[in-house]
N, C-alpha and C positions, 0 to 999 in steps of 0.2 A: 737796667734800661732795656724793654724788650716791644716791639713793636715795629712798623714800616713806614720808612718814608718814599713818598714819591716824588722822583727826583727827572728833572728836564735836563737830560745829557744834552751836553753842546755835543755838534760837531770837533773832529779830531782830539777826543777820547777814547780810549775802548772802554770796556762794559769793566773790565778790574781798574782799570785805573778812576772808576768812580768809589768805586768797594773802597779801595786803598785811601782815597782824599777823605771819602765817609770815618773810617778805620781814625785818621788820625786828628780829624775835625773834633769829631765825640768821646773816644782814646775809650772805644772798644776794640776789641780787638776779632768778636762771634759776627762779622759782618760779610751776607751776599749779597747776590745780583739773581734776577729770578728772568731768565729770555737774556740774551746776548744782542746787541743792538753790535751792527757796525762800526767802526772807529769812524768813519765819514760823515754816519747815520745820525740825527738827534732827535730827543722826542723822550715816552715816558721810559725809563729804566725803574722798576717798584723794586728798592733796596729793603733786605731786611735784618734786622739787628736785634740781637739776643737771643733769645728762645723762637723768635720771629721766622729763623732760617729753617725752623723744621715744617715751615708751609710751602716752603719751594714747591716740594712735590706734586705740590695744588695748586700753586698759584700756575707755574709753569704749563698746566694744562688749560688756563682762560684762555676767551678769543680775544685778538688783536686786530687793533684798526692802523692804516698806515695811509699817508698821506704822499703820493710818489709822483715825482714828472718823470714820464715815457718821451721819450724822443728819439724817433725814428728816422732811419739812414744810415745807421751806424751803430754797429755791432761790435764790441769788446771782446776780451779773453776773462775779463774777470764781470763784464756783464751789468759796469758802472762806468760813467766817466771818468773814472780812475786808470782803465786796462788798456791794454795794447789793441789798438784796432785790428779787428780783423775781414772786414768790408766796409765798405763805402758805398752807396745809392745816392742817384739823384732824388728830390723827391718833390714832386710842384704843389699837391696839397693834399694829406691827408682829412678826407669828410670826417665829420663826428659820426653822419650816422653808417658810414664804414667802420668806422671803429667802433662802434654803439655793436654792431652786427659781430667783429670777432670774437668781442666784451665774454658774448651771452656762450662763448663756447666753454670757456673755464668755468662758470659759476658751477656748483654742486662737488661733490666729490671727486679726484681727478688724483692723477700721479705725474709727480715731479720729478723730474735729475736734479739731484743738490746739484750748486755750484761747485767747480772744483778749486774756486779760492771760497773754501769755506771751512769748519775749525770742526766740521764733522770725520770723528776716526773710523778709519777704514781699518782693518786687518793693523791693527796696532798706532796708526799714524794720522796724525789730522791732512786731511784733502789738501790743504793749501802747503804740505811739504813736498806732496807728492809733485805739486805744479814748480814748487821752486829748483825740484831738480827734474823736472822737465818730462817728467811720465803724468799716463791720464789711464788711470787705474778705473777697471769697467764696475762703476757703481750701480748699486738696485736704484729703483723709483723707490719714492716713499708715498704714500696714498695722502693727500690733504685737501683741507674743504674750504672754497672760497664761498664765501656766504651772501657779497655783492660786491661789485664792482661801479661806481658812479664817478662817469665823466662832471670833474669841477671846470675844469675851464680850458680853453684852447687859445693855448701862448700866439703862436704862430703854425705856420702852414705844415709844420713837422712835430711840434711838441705839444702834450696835453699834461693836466693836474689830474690823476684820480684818486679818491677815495678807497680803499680795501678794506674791506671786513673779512678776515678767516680766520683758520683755524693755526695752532701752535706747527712750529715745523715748515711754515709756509714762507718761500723765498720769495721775495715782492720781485729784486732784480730780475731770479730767474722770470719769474710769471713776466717783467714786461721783455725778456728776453723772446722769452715766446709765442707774447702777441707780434713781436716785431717776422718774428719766421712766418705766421700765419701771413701778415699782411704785403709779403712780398718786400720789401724795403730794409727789412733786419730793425734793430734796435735797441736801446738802451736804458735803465734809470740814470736818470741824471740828479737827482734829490731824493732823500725821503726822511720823512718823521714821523715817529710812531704818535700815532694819537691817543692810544688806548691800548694796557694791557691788563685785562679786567681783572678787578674792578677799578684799577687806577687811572686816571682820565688826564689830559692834557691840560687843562683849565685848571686843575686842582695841585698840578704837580709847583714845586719849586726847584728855582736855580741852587748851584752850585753856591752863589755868593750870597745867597740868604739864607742856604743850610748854614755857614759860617759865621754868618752876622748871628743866626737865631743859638748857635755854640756860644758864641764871644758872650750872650745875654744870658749866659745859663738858662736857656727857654726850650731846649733840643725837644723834650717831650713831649712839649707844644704842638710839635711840628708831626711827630708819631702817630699814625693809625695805629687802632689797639689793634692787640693778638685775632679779635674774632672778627676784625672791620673785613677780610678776604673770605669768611665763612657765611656773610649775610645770606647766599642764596640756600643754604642749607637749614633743613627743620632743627629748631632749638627745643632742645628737653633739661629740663629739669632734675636732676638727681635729690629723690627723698633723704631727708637727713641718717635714717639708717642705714642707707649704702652709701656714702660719704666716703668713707675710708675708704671699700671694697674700689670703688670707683679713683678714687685719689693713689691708687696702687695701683690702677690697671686694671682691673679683674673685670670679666663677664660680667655686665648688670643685667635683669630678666624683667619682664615688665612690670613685675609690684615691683621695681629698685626704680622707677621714675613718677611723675609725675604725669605725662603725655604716654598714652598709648597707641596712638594712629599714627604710625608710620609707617612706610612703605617699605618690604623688606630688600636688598640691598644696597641702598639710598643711603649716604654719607649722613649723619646729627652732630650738631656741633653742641654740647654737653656743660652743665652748668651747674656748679655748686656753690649753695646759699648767692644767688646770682650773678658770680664770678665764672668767668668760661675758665676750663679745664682742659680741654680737649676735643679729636675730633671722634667718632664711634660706629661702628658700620652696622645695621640693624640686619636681623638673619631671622629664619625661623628653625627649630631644632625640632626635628621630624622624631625623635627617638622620645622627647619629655614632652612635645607637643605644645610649645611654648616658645614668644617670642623671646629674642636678646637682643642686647648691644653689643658687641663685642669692642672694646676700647682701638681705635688703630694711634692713635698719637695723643700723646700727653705735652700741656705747655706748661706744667705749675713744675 
């Protein structure tokens, strides 16, 4: 059984204890988790099972959409309605098109301070040991790109719904952490779910109780994205029946060992024999024989 499901983590799970229930629903045992979602947090976790986990690498670098309430006045240690406060503002009413205005400061490229309840290892330790015994160890930025930010709706005079689209790496709390410092009043997430971690989408994912209903009907497969459903945006080639093997082993293919010769050289191909995906293949040009290759990077058969 090798392939991905996309699975709607409830709130108060973590990201292995979905692994784990996957693990013992389908009684494999090759099973991850691709992006870490909150134990708080719900929304898409894209699980993969079998040969399926050697796409993390890939998958983990898609963008993500999240779905977050900002409420401002109140500022945490961990940066959620969860933390220990650490101010308090009055606050009579935040405008949209004030908040529309500090929106537009984070879109594009930008650098973040992970949170220090976060499961990011520092000099051996994840962040969040460091808080539980009471140090705040001086972390780098990490550079991440928000892509859009769009006001959904405005609860009341202090809380709003946004939309986010960015890039991997990107902490939704810290980010509304930090529109809350811009806007003078401090602030918080108080919700979020992920909507999309591509190519997995929210509409599309299943609960927990129907991955088990679809187990109990021996139908689980059913439910499986194939091997190549996370490689659609990537150019599909062909392998000619002669380099079959070479290619089924790994080995350099050169451009008479495909079908497709117009690729961009190094641009990911996800690889096909007699048209069965294989794997995925990094295309090069070799300045010494003057000729293009593929060079195989991951094999799924």
């Amino acid at each position: 059984m090798n392939g991905f499901l996309n699975i709607l983590k409830p709130p108060g799970m973590t990201s292995h204890d979905v692994v784990a229930f996957v693990r013992k629903t389908v009684c494999i045992k090759k099973v991850g988790h691709t992006g870490t979602l909150d134990p708080e947090a719900a929304g898409v976790l894209p699980i993969c099972v079998g040969k399926a986990t050697k796409a993390v690498q890939y998958i983990i670098d898609g963008k993500k959409a999240y779905r977050a309430n900002i409420k401002f006045g109140t500022a945490t240690d961990t940066q959620d309605r969860y933390g220990k406060i650490l101010s308090e503002k009055y606050v009579s009413d935040v405008k949209v098109e004030d908040l529309q205005n500090i929106i537009q400061q984070f879109i594009g490229k930008i650098q973040q301070t992970p949170p220090l309840y976060s499961a990011i290892k520092h000099e051996g330790k994840r962040l969040y040991q460091y808080a539980y015994e009471g140090k705040q160890p001086l972390v780098k930025n990490r550079e991440i790109e928000i892509f859009d930010i769009v006001i959904i709706d405005k609860l009341n005079n202090k809380e709003f719904i946004l939309d986010i689209f960015c890039s991997k790496g990107t902490y939704v709390r810290t980010l509304c952490n930090d529109i809350g410092i811009i806007s003078g009043y401090g602030a918080h997430m108080s919700q979020l779910v992920r909507l999309e971690s591509y190519p997995f989408k929210i509409d599309e994912s299943l609960t927990l109780e129907e991955i088990s209903l679809t187990a109990q009907n021996n139908s689980i497969e059913n439910a499986l994205k194939s091997l190549d459903y996370v490689f659609e945006g990537y150019k599909k080639i062909e392998v000619k029946d002669t380099a079959k093997k070479r290619a089924l082993n790994g080995n350099t293919l050169y451009d008479n060992d495909v079908n497709e010769k117009k690729y961009e050289h190094g641009n990911n191909l996800r690889l096909y024999v007699d048209e069965q995906f294989i794997g995925i293949g990094e295309a090069g040009y070799d300045e010494a024989k003057k000729r293009d290759y593929i060079k195989i990077k991951t094999l799924f058969v």
